[in-house]
Structures are given as structure tokens and as C-alpha cells.
N, C-alpha and C positions, 0 to 999 in steps of 0.2 A: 045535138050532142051535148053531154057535158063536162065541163073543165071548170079552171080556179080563177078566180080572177082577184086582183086588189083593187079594191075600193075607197075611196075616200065619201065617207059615207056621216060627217058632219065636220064642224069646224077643227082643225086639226089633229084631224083623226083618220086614221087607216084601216080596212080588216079585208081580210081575207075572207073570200066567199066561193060556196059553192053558186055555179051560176050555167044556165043553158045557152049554147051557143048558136045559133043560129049558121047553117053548114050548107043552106040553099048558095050556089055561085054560079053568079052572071058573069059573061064574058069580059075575060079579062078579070074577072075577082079571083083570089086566091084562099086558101085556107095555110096558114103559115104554123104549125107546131114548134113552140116559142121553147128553146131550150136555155136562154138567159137577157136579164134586160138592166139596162141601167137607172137608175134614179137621178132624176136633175135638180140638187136642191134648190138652185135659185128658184125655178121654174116652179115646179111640183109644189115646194111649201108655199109658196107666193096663193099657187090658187086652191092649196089648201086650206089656208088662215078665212080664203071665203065663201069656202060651201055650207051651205044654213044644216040646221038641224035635220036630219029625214029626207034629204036629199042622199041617190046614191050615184058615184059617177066614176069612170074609170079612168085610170091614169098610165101613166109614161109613152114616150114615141120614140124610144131605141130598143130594136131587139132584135135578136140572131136565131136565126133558125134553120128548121128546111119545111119547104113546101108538100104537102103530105095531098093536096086535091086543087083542081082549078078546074074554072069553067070556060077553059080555052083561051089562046089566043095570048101562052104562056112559053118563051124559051123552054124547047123539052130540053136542055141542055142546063138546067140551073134545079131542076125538078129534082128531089132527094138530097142534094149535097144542102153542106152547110155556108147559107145567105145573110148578107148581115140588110136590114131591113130599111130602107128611108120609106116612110106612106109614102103616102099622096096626102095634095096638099089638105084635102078636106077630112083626111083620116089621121090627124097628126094625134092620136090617143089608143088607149086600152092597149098597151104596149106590154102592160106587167098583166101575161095571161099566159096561163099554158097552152092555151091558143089566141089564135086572132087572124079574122077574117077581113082582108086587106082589098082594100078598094082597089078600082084596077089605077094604072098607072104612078103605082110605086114603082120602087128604085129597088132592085135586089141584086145587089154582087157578090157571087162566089169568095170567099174567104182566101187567099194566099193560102198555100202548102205552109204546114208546119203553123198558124195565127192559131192559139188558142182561143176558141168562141167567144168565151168568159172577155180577154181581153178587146176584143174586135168590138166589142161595145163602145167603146171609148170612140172608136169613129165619129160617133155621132158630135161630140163635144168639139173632137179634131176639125170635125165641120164647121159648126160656128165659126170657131177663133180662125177661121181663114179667109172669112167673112170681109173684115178690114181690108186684107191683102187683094182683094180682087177688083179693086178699081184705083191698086195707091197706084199716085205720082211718079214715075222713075225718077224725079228729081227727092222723092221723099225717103232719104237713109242718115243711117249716122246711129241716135240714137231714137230708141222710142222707153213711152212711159207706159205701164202697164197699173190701173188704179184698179183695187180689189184682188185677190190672188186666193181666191179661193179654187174650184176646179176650173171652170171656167177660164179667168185669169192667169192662172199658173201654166195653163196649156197655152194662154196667148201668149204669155212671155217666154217659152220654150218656141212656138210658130217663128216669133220675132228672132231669137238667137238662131235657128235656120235658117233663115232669109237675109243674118248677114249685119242686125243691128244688137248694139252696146242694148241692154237692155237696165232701166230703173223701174221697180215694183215698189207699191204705196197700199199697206195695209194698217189696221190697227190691231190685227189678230197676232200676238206674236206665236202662234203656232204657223198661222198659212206664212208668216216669214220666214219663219225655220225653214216650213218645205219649198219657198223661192229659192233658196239659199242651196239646200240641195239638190235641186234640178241647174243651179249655173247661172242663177238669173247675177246679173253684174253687181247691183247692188240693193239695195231694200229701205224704206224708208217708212218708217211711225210713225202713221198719220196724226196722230195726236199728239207729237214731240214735236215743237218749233213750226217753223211755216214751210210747211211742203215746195210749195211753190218755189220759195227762193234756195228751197234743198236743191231740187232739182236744176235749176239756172246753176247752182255752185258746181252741179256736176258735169255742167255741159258747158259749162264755158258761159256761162252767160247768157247761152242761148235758147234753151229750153230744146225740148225734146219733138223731132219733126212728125213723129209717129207715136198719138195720146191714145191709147185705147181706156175706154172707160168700161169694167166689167162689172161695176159694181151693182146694176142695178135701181141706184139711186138716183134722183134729179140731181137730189140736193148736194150731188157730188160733183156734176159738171163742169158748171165753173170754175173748178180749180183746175180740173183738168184744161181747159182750156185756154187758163192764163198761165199753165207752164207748157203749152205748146209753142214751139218755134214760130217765128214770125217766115210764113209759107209753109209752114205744116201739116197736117191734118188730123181732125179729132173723131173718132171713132163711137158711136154710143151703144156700142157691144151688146151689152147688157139690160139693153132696153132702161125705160125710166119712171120707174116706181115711185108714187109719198108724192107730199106737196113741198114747193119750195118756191118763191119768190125771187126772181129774175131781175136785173137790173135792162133793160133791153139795149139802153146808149151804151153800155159796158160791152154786152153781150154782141154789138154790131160794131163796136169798138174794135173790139180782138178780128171781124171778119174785115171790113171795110182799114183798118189801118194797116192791120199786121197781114192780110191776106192769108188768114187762116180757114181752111175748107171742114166745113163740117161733113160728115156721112152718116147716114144710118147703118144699123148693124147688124140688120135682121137677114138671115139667109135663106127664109124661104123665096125671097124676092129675085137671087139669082137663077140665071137657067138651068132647069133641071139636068138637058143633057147637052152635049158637045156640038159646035155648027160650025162649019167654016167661017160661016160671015160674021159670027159670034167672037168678039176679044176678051168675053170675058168668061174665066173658067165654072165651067159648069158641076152644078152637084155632084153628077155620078164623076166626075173627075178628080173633086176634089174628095170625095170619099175613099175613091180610088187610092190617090196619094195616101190618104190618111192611114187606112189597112196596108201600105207596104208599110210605110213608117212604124206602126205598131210591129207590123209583124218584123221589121229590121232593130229594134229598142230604138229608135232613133227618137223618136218619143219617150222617154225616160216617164213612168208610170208608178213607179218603186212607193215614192211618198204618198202619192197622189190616190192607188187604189188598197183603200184600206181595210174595207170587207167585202169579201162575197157568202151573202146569208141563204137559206131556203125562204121559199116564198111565205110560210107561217111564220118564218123568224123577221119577217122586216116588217111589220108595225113598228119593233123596237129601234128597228134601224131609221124609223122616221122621227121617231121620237125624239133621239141621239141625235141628228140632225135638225132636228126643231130648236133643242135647247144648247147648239152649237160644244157640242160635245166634240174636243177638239181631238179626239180621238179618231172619227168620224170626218171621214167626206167623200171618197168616190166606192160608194155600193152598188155592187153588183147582184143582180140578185137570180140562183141558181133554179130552172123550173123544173130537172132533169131528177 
């Protein structure tokens, strides 16, 4: 069959293509007619800055649809409505298509009555930033730091003020502060104004903040976040950890071995996909779950955060504006309908 697909088809660069889809399905594959998907800029430009020349590859792993053919072995009870999509672990791509043919054991839940599609995207994001929360401490509340506040970010520090903590955000963008600022985040702080670190101990009492989530992507941002963590804290690396940066390691085993500070990683395909009694820790289709009522209750405040929804020929530009941090620009949706 044929459909549209976006492409990243050299070094940051995007286009829209015509392209044959492949519609044979093995049991348990699906065919998913994709009526909206979101863009991840950390993600998506990261591995678009390194596609060579003449290479062409597909991109994003959030989308909402409904399932239009399967090859069995599919809830007939999920078939036709509108699904919002998590792959499988090995199909985490070609997400921004008017179709896509979905490995089997993906994650597809029914949308809440009344969730606009367009919105239920953002699930995916809500995923991540819960990521931290599913193995913290019950001894770890009060305050937490949120470094980077971009979408990513700004959704952790909204996760964070649900769950009940003062929340500190650390950007150098003074636009992604403006919009911590109107989602409620407590307070905000310019990275590149004075020393973050002892900002945050001034706000905590001295104490640094028990819950560091780091979203920025960066290595070379760790370390701070780490030495404004409470002493029995935990530091979170969200945002995985991009660039080179140089480690002090007696420092670095300083903060765990003195302070009793727990590092985590932050990556969510690692949790269990779905729910087990003997399981304590909350699973995908759970936390997705949560995430789509959230949306669909505003309890996830969205307003700043989603700033366009383009047609599929209109977001090349929408990566572009996003490449050249066009602060205009940051959670794109992009319409296949």
C-alpha cells in the first residue's frame, strides 16, 4: 500500500515522502492508521544532527490512531477506536506516518471519552518523566530539582508537583523559564547567573534537594546536579547523557560513598511493560494509563508547553524551528488526518 512517511534523509534534515508500505501481517502485527504523532526534540534532533548524506530513515515513536487490519491474535475490542500507540521494544520508530505497521506486542490503549487524539500524544512524554518516580525511596520528598525544562523537563517538574514536592527548575533558556513559571513550578533558576548549586542549598535550607532529576541530556551537566542533591537523595539521568565531559571520579564517589547519594538511570523502556502482582514496580501500560487520564482531566497543564500542531508537509519547518531553538517552538504535534 501506499502512504506518507517523514524522513530524515541527511544531516539535519527532514522531508516528506511518498513511500510503499509493506501491509503483509504476522500474528500479532498490526496495521495502525496514524491520525497524529508527536515530535521529540531532544530525541529526534540528537539523531538527526547524525544521519550522513543519502541515508534515508524514519523517525518518531508516539502516535494515536486506530487499527485498520491485524494478523490475529488482536483485542477485537480495541480494533476501530481511537489507540494511542507505545511499540514494542524493537519498533520504537516510523512513528510520523500515515501508517505504520506495528510489531506485535505493542501497548495500545483506548483513549479516555472526551481526550482529544492530537492531545493524548503527550502520553508518551508523561511516560518518561515517571520514569524517576518508579523506584524512588518513600524516605525521598520535600523538595526536588528539575535541570533542563524544556518539554521533557517541564513535564517532570509538573510529575514532581503531583506527587507532592516544592519543586526548583534550572535552565539557561529564559523562554523554557517563563513556561516553568506558568505551569507552578516553585521557583526557576539561570543557569548561567551565580552558582546554581549553592542557589538551590539557599533554597532548601542548606540542604539541597532530595529528588535531582537531570533532563537535559548533557553529561556535562551532572555533576551539578549531583552536588545540589541532599545528602540521601537521589539523582535521576532522565535525559540520558550526550557530548564529552570529564569526570572527577573521587568527587563523583564522594557525593555517593559520603553523602549516600543513590544514582538511577532514566530510561523507561527498561520498566515492565505490563502489570504483575509480584511486580512493585509500576508498569508501562500503567503508567500510560495514568498519564491519558491526567491529560484527559488538564491535570497535566499543556497550555505553554504544546505550541503547534502542523500537517505532515508543514513540519520540515517545524524541525527546523526546533533545530535553531526557536523559542517559539517546542511541543509539535503533527496532524496525518
Amino acid at each position: 500500500m501506499n502512504g506518507q512517511q517523514l524522513m530524515m534523509t541527511g544531516p539535519n534534515r527532514v522531508e516528506l515522502r511518498e513511500v510503499e508500505m509493506d501491509d503483509a501481517l504476522a500474528h500479532g502485527e498490526t496495521l495502525l492508521k496514524i491520525t497524529h504523532s508527536l515530535i521529540s526534540p531532544g530525541t529526534e534532533l540528537s539523531v538527526m544532527a547524525g544521519v550522513k548524506e543519502g541515508q534515508a530513515r524514519g523517525t518518531g515513536y508516539t502516535a494515536v490512531g486506530s487499527i485498520i487490519a491485524d494478523g490475529g491474535g488482536i483485542d477485537p475490542a480495541i480494533k476501530g477506536r481511537p489507540v494511542f500507540l507505545f511499540p514494542a521494544y524493537t519498533d520504537q520508530r516510523n512513528c510520523h506516518a500515515s501508517h505504520k505497521k506495528c510489531e506485535r506486542d505493542g501497548i495500545y490503549l483506548p483513549l479516555p471519552d472526551g481526550l482529544d487524539p492530537a492531545k493524548a500524544c503527550f502520553a508518551r512524554m508523561i511516560n518518561v518523566v515517571l520514569t524517576p518516580f518508579a523506584h524512588l525511596d518513600s524516605r525521598v520528598q520535600g523538595w526536588a530539582l528539575v535541570t533542563g525544562l524544556g518539554l521533557v523537563g517541564n513535564l517532570a517538574a509538573q510529575v514532581a508537583r503531583i506527587k507532592g514536592f516544592a519543586v526548583i527548575g534550572v535552565d539557561q533558556d529564559a523562554a523554557r523559564r517563563k513556561r516553568a513559571t506558568d505551569v507552578g513550578v516553585h521557583h526557576v533558576i539561570d543557569s548561567h547567573v551565580g552558582d546554581t548549586v549553592e542557589q538551590v542549598k539557599a533554597l532548601t535550607g542548606g540542604r539541597g534537594a532530595m529528588l535531582s532529576i537531570n533532563a537535559t541530556g548533557y553529561a556535562a551537566t551532572f555533576m551539578a546536579s549531583i552536588a545540589a542533591t541532599a545528602d540521601g537523595g537521589e539523582f535521576s539521568s532522565l535525559g540520558g547523557a550526550r557530548g564529552e565531559t570529564l569526570v572527577d571520579l573521587v568527587e563523583l564517589f564522594r557525593h555517593v560513598q559520603n553523602r549516600h547519594v543513590t544514582i538511577r538511570g532514566g530510561w523507561e523502556m527498561l520498566l515492565p511493560r505490563q502489570p504483575s502482582p509480584a511486580n512493585r514496580t509500576p508498569s508501562t501500560a500503567e503508567n500510560l494509563a495514568l498519564a491519558l487520564r491526567w491529560l484527559r482531566d488538564d491535570t497535566i497543564d499543556l497550555k505553554p508547553l504544546w505550541t503547534h500542531t502542523v500537517k505532515a508537509k508543514d513540519a520540515p519547518e517545524a524541525y527546523a524551528a526546533l533545530r535553531q531553538a526557536d523559542p517559539a517552538y517546542l511541543g509539535v504535534v503533527v496532524d496525518w488526518t
